[in-house]
N, CA, C and O atoms as a GROMACS GRO file, in nm:
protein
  344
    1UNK      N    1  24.470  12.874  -8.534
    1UNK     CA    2  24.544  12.980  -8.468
    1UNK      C    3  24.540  12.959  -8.317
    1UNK      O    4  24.489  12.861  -8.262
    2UNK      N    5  24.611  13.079  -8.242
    2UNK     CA    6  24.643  13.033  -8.136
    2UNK      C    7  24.491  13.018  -8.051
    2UNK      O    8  24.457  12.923  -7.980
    3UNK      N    9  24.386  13.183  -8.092
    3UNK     CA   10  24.310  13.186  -8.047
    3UNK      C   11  24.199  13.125  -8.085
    3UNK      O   12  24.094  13.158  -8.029
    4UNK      N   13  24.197  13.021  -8.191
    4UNK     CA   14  24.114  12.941  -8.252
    4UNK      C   15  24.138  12.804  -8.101
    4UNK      O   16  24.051  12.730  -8.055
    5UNK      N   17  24.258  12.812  -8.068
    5UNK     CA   18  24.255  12.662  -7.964
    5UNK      C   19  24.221  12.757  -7.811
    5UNK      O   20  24.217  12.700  -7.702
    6UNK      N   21  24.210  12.831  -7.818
    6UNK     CA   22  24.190  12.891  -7.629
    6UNK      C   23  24.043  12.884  -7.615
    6UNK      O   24  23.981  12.840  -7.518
    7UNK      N   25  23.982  12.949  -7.758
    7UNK     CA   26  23.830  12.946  -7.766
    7UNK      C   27  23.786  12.795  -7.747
    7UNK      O   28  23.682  12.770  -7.685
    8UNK      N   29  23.875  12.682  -7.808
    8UNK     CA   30  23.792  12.570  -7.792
    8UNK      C   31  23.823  12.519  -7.646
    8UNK      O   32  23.737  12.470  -7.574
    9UNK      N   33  23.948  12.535  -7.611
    9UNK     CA   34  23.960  12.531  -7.465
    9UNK      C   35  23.866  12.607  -7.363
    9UNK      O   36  23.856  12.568  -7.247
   10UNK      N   37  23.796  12.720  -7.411
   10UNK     CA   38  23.745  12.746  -7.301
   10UNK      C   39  23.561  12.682  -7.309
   10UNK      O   40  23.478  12.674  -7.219
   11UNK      N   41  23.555  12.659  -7.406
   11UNK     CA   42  23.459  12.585  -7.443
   11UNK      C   43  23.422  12.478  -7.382
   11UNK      O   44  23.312  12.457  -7.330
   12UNK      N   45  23.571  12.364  -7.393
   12UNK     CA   46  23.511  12.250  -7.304
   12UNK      C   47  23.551  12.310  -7.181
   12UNK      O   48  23.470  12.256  -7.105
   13UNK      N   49  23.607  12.370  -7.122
   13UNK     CA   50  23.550  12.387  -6.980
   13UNK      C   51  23.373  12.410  -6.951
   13UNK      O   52  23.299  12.347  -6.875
   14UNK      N   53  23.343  12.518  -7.040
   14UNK     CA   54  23.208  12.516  -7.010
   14UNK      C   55  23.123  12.363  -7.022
   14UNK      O   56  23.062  12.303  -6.934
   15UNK      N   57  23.145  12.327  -7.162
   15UNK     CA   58  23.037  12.239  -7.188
   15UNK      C   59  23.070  12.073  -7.108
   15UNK      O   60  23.007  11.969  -7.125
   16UNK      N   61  23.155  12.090  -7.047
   16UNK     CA   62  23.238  11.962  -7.027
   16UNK      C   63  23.263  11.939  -6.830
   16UNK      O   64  23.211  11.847  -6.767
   17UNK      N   65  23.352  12.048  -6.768
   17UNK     CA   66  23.386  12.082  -6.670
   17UNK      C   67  23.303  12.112  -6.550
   17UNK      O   68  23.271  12.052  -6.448
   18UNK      N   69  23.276  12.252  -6.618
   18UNK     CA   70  23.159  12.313  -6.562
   18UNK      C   71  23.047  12.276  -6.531
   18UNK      O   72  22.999  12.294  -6.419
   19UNK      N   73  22.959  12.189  -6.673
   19UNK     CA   74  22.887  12.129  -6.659
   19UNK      C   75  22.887  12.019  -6.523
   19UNK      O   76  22.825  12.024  -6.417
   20UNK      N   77  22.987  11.918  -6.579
   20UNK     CA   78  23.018  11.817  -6.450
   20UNK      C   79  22.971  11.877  -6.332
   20UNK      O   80  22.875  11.834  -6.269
   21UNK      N   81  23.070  12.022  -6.287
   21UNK     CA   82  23.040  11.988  -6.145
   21UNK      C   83  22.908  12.090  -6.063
   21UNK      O   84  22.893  12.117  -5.944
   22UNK      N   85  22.825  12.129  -6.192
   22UNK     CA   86  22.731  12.193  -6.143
   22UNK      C   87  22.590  12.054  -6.124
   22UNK      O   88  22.512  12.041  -6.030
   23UNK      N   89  22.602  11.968  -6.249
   23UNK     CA   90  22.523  11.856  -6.252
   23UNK      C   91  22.606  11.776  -6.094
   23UNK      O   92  22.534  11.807  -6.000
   24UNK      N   93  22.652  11.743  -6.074
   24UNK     CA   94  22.696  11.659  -5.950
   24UNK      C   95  22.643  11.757  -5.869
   24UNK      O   96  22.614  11.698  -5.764
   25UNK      N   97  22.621  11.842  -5.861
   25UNK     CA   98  22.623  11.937  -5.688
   25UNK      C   99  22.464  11.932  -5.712
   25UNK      O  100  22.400  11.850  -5.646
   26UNK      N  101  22.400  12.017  -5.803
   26UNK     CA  102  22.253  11.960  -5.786
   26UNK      C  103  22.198  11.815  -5.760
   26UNK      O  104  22.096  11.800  -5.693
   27UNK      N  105  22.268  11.702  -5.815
   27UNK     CA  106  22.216  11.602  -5.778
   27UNK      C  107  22.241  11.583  -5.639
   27UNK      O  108  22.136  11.550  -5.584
   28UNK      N  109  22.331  11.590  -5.564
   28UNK     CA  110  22.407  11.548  -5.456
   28UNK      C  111  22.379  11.654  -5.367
   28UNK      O  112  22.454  11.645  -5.271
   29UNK      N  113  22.292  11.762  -5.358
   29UNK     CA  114  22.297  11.864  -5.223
   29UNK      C  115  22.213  11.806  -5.121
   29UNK      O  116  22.228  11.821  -5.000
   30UNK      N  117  22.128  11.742  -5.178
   30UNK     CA  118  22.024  11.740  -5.061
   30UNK      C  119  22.090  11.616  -4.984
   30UNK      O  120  22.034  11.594  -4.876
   31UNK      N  121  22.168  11.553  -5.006
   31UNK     CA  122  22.220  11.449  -4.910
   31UNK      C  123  22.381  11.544  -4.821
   31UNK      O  124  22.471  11.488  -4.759
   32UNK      N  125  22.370  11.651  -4.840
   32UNK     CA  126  22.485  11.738  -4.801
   32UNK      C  127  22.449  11.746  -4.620
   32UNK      O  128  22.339  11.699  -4.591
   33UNK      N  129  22.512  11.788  -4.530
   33UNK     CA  130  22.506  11.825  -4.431
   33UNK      C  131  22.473  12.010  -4.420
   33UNK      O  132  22.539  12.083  -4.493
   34UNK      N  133  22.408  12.047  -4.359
   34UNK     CA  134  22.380  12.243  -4.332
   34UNK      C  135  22.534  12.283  -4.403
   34UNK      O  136  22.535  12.325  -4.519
   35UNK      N  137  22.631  12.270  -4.344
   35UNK     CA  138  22.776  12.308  -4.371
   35UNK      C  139  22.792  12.326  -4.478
   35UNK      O  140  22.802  12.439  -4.526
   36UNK      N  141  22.798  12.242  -4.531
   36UNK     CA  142  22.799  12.167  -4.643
   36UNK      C  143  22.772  12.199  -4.788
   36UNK      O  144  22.827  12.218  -4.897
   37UNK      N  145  22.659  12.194  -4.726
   37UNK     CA  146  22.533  12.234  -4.872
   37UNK      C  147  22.523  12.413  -4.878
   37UNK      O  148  22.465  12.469  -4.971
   38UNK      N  149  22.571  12.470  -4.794
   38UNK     CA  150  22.559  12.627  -4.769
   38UNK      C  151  22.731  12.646  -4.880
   38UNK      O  152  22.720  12.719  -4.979
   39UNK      N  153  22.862  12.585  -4.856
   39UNK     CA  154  22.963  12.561  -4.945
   39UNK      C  155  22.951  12.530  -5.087
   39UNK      O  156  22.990  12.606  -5.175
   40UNK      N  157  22.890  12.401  -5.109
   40UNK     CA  158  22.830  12.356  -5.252
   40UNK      C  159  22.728  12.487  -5.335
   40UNK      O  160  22.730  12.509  -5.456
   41UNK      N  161  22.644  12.561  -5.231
   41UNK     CA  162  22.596  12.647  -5.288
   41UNK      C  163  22.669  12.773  -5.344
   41UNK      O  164  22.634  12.839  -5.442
   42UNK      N  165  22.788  12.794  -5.256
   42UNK     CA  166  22.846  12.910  -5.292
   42UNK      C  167  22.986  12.857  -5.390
   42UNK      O  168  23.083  12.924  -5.428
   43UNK      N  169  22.955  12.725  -5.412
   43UNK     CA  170  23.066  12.655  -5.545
   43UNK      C  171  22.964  12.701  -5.655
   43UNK      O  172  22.994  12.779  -5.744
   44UNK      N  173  22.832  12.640  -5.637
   44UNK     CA  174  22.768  12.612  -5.741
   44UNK      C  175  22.760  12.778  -5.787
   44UNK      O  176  22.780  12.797  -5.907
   45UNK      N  177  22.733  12.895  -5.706
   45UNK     CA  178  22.712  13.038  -5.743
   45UNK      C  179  22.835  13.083  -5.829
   45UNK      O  180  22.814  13.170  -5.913
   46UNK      N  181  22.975  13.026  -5.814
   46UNK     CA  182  23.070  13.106  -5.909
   46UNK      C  183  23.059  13.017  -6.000
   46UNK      O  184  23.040  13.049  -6.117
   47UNK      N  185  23.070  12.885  -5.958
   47UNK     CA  186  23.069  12.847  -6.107
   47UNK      C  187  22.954  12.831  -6.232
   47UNK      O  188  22.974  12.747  -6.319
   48UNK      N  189  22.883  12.881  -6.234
   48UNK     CA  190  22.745  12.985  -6.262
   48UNK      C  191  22.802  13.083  -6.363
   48UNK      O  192  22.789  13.091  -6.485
   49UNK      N  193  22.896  13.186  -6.239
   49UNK     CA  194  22.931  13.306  -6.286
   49UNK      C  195  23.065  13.302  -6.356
   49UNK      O  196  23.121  13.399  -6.408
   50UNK      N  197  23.118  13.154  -6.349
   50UNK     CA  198  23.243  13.115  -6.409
   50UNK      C  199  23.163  13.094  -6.586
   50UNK      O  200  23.181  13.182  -6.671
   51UNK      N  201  23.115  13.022  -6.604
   51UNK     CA  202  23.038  12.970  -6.716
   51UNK      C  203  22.983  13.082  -6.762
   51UNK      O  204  22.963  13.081  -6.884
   52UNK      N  205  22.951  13.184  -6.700
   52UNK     CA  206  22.906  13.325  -6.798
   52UNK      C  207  23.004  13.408  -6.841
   52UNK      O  208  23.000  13.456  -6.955
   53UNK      N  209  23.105  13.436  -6.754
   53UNK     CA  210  23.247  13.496  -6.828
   53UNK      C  211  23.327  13.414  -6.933
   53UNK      O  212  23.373  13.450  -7.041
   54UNK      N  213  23.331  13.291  -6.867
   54UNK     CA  214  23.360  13.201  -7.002
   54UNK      C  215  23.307  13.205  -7.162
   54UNK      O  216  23.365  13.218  -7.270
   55UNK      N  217  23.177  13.189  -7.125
   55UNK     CA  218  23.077  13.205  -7.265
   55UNK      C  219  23.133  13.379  -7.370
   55UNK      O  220  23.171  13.411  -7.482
   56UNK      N  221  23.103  13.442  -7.237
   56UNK     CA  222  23.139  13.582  -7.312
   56UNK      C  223  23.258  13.606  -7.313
   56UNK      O  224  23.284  13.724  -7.342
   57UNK      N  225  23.365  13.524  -7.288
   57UNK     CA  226  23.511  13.560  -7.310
   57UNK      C  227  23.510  13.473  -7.500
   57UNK      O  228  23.545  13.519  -7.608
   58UNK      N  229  23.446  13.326  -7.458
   58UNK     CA  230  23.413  13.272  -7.601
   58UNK      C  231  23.388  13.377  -7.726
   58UNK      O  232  23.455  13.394  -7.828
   59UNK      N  233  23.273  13.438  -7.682
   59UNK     CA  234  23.197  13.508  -7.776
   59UNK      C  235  23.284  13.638  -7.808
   59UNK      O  236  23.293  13.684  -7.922
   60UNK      N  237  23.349  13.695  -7.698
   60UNK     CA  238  23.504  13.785  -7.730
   60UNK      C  239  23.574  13.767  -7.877
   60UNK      O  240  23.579  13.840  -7.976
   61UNK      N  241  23.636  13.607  -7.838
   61UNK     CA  242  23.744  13.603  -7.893
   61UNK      C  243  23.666  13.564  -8.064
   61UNK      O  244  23.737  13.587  -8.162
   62UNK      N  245  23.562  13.521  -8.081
   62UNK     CA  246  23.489  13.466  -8.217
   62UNK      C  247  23.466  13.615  -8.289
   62UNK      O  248  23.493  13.614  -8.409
   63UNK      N  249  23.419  13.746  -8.234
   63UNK     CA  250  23.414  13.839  -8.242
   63UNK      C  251  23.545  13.935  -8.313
   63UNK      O  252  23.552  13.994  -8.420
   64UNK      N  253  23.601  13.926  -8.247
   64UNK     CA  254  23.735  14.008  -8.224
   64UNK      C  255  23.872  13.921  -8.269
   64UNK      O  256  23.977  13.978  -8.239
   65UNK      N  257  23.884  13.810  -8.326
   65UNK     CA  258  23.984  13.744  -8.374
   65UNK      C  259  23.996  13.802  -8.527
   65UNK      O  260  24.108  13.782  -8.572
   66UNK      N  261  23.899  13.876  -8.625
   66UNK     CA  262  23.938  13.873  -8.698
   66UNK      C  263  24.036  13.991  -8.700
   66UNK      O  264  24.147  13.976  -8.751
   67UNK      N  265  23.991  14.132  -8.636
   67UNK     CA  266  24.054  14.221  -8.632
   67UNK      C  267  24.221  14.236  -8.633
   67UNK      O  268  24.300  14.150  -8.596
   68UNK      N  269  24.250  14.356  -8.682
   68UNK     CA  270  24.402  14.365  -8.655
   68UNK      C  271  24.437  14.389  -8.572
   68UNK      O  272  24.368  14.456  -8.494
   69UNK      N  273  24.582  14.341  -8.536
   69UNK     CA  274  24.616  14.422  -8.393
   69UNK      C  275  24.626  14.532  -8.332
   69UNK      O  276  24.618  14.540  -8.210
   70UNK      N  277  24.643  14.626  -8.406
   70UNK     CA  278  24.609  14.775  -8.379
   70UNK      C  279  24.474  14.832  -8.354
   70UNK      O  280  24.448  14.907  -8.259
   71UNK      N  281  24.382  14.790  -8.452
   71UNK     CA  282  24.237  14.768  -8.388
   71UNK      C  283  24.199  14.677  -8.246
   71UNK      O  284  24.130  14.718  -8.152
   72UNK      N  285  24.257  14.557  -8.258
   72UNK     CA  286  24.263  14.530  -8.131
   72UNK      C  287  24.312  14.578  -8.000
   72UNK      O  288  24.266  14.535  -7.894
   73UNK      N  289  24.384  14.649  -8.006
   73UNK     CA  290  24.474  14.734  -7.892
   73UNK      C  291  24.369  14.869  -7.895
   73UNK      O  292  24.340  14.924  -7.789
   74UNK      N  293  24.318  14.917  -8.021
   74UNK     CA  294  24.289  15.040  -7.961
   74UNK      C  295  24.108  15.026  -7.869
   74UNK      O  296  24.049  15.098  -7.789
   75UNK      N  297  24.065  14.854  -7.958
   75UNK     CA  298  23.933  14.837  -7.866
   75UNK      C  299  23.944  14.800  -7.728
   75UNK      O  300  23.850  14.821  -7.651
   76UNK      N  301  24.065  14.740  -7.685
   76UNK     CA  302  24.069  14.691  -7.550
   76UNK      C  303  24.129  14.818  -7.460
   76UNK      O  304  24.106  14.827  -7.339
   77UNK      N  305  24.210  14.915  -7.536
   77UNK     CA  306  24.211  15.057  -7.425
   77UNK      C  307  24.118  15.105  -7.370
   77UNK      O  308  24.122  15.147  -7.255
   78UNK      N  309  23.984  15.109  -7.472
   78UNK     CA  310  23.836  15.174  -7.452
   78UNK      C  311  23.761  15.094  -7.361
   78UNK      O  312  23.680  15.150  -7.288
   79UNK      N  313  23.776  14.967  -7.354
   79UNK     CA  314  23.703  14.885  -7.300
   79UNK      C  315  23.756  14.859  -7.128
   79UNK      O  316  23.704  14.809  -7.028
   80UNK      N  317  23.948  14.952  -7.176
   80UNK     CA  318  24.002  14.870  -6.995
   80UNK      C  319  23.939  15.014  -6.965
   80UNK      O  320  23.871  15.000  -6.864
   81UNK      N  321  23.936  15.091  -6.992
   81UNK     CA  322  23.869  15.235  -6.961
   81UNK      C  323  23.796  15.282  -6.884
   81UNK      O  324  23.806  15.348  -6.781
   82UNK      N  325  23.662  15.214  -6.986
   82UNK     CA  326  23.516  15.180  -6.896
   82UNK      C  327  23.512  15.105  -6.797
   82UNK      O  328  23.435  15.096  -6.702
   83UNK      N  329  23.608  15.049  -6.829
   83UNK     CA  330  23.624  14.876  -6.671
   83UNK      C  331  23.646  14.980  -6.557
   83UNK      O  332  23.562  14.989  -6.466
   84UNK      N  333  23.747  15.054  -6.559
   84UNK     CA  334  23.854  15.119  -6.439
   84UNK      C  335  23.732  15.231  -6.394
   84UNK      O  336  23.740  15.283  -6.283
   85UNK      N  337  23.642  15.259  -6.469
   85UNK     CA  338  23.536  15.374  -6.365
   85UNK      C  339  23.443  15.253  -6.318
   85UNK      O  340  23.452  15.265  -6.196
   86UNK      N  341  23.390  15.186  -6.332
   86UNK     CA  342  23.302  15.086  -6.261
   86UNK      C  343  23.302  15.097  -6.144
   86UNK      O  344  23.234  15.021  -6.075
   0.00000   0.00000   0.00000
């Protein structure tokens, strides 16, 4: 299904992508310049926080694919809900 290929797509971003360029930036900071390495750090911080929305967007869709669409619509009203008072 459609959401059977987005899940694996977002997958290898994590295990694949993500990975890459968090392993390159740890290996490679300490040869960074001040500038530099203060940038790489604040790459390395979203993509951190990229790889955790990812995972739990994963774990979303493995969850929630079986449901119907009407169940689906009425869990994501509740959920944009709670989002919008945050």
């Amino acid at each position: 299904t459609l959401l059977d290929i987005i899940e694996v797509f977002f997958s290898n971003i994590i295990d694949k992508q993500l990975s890459f360029l968090t392993e390159f930036i740890q290996d490679h900071i300490d040869s960074f310049n001040e500038d530099t390495k203060k940038n790489a750090m604040k790459i390395l911080n979203e993509t951190r926080k990229s790889r955790h929305v990812l995972r739990l967007t994963v774990m979303l869709i493995e969850k929630l694919k079986s449901l119907a669409p009407r169940e689906l619509l009425k869990l994501f009203n509740s959920f944009k809900e709670k989002l919008s008072s945050l």
